[in-house]
N, C-alpha and C positions, 0 to 999 in steps of 0.2 A: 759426537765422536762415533767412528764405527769400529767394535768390538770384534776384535778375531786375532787371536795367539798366533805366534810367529814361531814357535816351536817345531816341534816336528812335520807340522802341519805347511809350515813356511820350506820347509826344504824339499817338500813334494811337491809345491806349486810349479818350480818348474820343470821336474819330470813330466807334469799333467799337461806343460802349456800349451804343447802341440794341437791337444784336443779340447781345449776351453773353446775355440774359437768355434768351432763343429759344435759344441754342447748349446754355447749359447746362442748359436745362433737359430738351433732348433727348437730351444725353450720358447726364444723372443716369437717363433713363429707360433707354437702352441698360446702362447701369453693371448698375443693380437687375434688368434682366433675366438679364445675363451671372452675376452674383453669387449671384441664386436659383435660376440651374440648375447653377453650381459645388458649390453647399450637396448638394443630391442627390449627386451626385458623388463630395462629401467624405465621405457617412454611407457609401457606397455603399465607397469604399476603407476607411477603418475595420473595415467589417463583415469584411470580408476578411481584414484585418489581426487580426480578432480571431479567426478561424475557425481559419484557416493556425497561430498560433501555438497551440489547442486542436486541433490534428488529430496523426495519427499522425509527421503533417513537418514539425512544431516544428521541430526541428535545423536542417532547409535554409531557415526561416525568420529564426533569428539568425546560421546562418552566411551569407546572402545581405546581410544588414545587417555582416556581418564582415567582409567580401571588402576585401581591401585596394587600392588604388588611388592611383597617383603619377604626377605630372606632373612630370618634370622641362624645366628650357632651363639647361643650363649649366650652374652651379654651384646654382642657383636650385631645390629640392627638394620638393613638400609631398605627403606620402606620410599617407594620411587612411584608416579604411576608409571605405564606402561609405556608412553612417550619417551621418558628419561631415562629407562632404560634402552632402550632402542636407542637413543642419540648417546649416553656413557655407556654402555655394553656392550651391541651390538659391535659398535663403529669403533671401539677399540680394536677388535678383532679385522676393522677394515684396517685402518693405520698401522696394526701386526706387517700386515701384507705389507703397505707402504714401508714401514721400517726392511723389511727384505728386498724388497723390490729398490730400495737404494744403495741396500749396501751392494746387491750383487752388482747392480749397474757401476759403483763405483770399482771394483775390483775386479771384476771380466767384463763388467759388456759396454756400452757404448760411451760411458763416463770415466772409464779406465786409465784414462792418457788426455793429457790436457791436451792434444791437437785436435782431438774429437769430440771432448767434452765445453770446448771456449764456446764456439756456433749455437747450440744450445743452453748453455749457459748464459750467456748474453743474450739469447731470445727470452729464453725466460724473467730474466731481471727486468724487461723492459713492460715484459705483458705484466709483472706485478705493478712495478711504476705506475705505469702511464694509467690505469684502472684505478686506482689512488687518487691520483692526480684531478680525473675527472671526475671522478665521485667527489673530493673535497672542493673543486672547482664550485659544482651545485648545490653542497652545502654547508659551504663556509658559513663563521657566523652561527650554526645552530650544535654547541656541545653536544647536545643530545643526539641527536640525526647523525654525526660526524665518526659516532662510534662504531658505524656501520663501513669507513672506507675500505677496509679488507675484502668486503662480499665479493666486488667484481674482479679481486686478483686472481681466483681461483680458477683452473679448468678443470672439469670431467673429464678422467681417463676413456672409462668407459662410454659416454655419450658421445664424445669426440673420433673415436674409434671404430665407433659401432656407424657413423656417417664416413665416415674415410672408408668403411670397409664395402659400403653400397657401392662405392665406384668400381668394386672387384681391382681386376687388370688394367685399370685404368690411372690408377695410383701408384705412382712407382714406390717399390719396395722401400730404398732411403728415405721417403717423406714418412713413408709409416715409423721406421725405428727414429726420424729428426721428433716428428710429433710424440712418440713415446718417450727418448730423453728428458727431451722439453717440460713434458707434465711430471714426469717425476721432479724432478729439479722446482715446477713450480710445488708439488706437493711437497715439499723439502721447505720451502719457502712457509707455505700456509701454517707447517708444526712451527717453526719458528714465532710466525707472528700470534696463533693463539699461547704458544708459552709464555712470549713478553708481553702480550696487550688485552687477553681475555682470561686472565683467573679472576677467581674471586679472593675473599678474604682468607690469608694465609694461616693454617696450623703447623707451627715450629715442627711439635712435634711426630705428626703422621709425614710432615716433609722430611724429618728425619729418619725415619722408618725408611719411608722410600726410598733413601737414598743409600741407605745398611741393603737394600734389598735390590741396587742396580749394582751394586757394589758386589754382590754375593754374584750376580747375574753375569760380571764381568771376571771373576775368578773363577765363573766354571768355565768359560770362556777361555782364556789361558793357562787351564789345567789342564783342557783338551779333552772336557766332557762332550761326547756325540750324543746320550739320550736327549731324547727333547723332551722327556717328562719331566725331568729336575729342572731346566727352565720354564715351561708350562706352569710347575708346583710356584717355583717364588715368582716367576709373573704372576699369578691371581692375588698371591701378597702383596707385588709391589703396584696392584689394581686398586686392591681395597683402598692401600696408604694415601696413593694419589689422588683417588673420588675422594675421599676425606683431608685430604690438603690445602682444599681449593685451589690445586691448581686443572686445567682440565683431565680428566679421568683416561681419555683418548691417546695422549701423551705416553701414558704407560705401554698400551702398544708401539710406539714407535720405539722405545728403549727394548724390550722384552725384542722385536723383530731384528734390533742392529746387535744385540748380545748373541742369538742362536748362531753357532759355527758355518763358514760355510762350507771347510775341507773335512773331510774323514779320513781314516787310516786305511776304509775298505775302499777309498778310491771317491770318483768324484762324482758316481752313480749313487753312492751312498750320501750323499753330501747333506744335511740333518737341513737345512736354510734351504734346499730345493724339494725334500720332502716335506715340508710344514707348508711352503708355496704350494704344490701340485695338490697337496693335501686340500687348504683352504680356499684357494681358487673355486673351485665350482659353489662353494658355499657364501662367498664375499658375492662370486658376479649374479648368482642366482639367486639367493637370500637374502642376503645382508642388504646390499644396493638397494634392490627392488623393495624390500622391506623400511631403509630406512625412507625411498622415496615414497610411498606410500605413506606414510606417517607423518610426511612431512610438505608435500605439494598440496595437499586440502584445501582451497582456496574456495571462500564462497563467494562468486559471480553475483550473483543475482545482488547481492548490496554492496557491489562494487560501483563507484562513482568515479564522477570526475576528478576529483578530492583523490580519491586513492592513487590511481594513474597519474596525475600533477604529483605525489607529492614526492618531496625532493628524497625521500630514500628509492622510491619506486623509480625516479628520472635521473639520479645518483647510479644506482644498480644495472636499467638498464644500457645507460650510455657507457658506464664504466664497460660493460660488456663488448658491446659491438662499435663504439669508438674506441675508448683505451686500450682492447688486446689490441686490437691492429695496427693501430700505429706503435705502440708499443713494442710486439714480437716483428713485426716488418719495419718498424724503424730503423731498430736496436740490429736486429739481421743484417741490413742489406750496408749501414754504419758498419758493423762488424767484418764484412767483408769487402768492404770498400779499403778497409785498414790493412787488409792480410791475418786476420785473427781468426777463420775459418773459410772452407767452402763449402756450395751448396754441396746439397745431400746426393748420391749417385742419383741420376735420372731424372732430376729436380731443374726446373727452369723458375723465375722470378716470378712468374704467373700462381706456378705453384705455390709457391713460398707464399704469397699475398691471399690466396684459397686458405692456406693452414693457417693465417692467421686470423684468420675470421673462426676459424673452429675451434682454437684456444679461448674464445667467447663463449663458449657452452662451459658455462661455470656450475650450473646443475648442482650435484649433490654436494659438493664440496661448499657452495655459494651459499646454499641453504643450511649448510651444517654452521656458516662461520656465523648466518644470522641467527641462528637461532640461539649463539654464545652473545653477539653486539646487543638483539634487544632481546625483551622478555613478552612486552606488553600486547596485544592480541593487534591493534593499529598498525602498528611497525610490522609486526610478522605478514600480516595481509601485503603491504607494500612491499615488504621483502621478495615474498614469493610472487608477485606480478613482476616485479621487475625481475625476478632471477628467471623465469617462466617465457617471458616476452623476447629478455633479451639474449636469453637460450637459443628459444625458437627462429630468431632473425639470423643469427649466427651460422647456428645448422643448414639453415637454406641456402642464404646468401655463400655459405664454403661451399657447400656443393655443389652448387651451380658453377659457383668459379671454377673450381678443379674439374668439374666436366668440361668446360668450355678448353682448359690448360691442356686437357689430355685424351687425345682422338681413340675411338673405340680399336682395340688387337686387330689386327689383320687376320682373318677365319683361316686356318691351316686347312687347303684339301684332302679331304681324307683320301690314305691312303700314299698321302707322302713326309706322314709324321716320319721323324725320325727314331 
């Protein structure tokens, strides 16, 4: 459900609506800047993350993700190493984002009206499918291994973004807001399925806590509270209750993101849901990413075998990638507008559309966040990350090449007859 009072706040909307369209559209350009210089960023700590764990200081590599770390107030304890915090703390504060970043999409920007939200919608259901699909295809038959079919439904916003944005002018503008719908919607999808299919053992009542505490979240909300510290204050409560619920901790961000307002009295420059965005944006695409991927792509090469590369999470993962998104997002696509239930994207030819679905394969951080909820065991995580790593990698290339072959370099303006 997405949170926002209908009050006063509701009968300014369409005073403002003239200028939503100008506002968001100059956000969504700020967003796609900030997001494809995070992408560099992202490969850029990975790479690191895979070096450090292949050099001779492996050791201070897993022991620095070891290091223990506890906060106490009172009686109140949570003693993590530094890993688990980074996967339940940090990346709450990424899924914040997510939770904003969908409500506004559904109320001003490109998810706003179902004529514009079907096309993307439908691409997205299809790149979760069909990645499912292939991954259970490889490891039908083994319960264990099977837990992992989520991995390849996921895209990186930012990895995905940050190679669409290497083509510059060469990408037309609609593919870039089709491709940013698209991942948000699938990142909509991924809070869904870690809610139903990745908690652990349930407590009554810290679940009830949390839910006194979405609750209070959703009455400041229809009171037509604009601080954003009184939601900040009962998010960190309704943080604690959830990491203590077992249900994932991450989830609290997306509640705490759909409750903050997105209208103000002072107008729609004040808007409390675009200043908590603008706010954390450089800290998610700069920090948090690069940090959780760092912590999290350490793979050690050197005692990788054949064994690991065969095994059915590693060939689950990466086919789910680079076969399931694409028939999937370009099945479900080109079905979807064969029917009359969307058209392509301004500027967008079928070439294109089959380039962006190869880039919906860069499952990255999101792929790695879901494995690291499906297994625990040091085996699976190694195959996890080869295959979310490999079939990243295929992806990224294979889109880019396509979408440069789709779309001939600007014609060079002579100077001097700019207009």
């Amino acid at each position: 459900m997405i949170f926002e009072g209908t009050g006063a706040s509701g009968s300014r909307e369409h005073r403002a609506m003239n200028g939503h369209n100008r506002t968001a559209a100059s956000f969504i350009e700020d967003f796609l800047r900030l997001e494809a210089a995070g992408g560099i960023l992202l490969v850029a700590a990975a790479a690191l993350a895979l070096i450090w764990a292949n050099s001779p200081w492996a050791a201070a590599y897993d022991g620095l993700l070891e290091t223990p770390v506890t906060v106490r107030i009172g009686a109140l304890e949570l003693d993590k190493p530094l890993l688990l915090w980074i996967n339940d703390a940090l990346m709450a504060i990424f899924f914040l984002i997510v939770g904003l970043e969908i409500k506004r999409e559904f109320l001003q920007g490109e998810l706003a009206s179902v004529r514009r939200a079907a096309l993307p919608c439908i691409a997205a259901l299809g790149g979760v499918l069909m990645p499912a699909v292939v991954y259970w295809l490889v490891n039908s038959g083994n319960p264990t291994t099977l837990r992992g079919w989520a991995i390849p439904a996921a895209t990186d916003i930012a990895f995905s973004l940050g190679v669409l944005a290497l083509l510059g002018a060469r990408a037309p503008t609609g593919l870039k807001i089709f491709l940013l719908a698209l991942a948000i919607i699938d990142d909509l999808a991924a809070i869904v399925i870690i809610a139903l299919f990745y908690t652990a053992e349930l407590s009554p009542l810290a679940l009830a806590l949390a839910g006194a505490g979405i609750a209070a979240l959703v009455i400041l909300n229809v009171a037509g509270v604009t601080r954003v510290a009184a939601y900040v204050l009962v998010g960190i409560f309704v943080w604690v209750c959830v990491l203590k619920s077992g249900v994932h901790a991450t989830l609290a961000g997306v509640a705490i993101g759909l409750a903050i307002p997105l209208h103000s009295p002072e107008g729609e420059e004040h808007s409390p849901l675009r200043r908590v965005e603008h706010a954390l944006h450089p800290w998610v695409a700069f920090g948090i990413l690069p940090v959780f991927a760092f912590a999290n792509a350490g793979v050690a090469l050197g005692g990788l075998s054949l064994g690991t590369v065969l095994h059915p999470v590693t060939l689950g993962t990466a086919l789910g990638l680079v076969v399931g998104k694409q028939l999937g997002v370009f099945g479900f696509t080109w079905i979807a507008a064969l029917l009359g239930a969307g058209s392509l994207p301004t500027g967008a030819r079928w070439l294109h559309l089959y380039g962006l679905s190869w880039l919906t394969g860069i499952g990255f951080t999101m792929s790695l966040f879901i494995g690291t909820l499906a297994f625990e065991t040091s085996d699976y995580q190694d195959a996890v990350r080869v295959g979310v790593l490999g079939g990243s990698l295929i992806c990224a290339v294979v889109g880019y090449l396509l979408l440069y072959v789709a779309s001939p370099a600007p014609k060079a303006v002579p100077r001097g007859t700019e207009p």
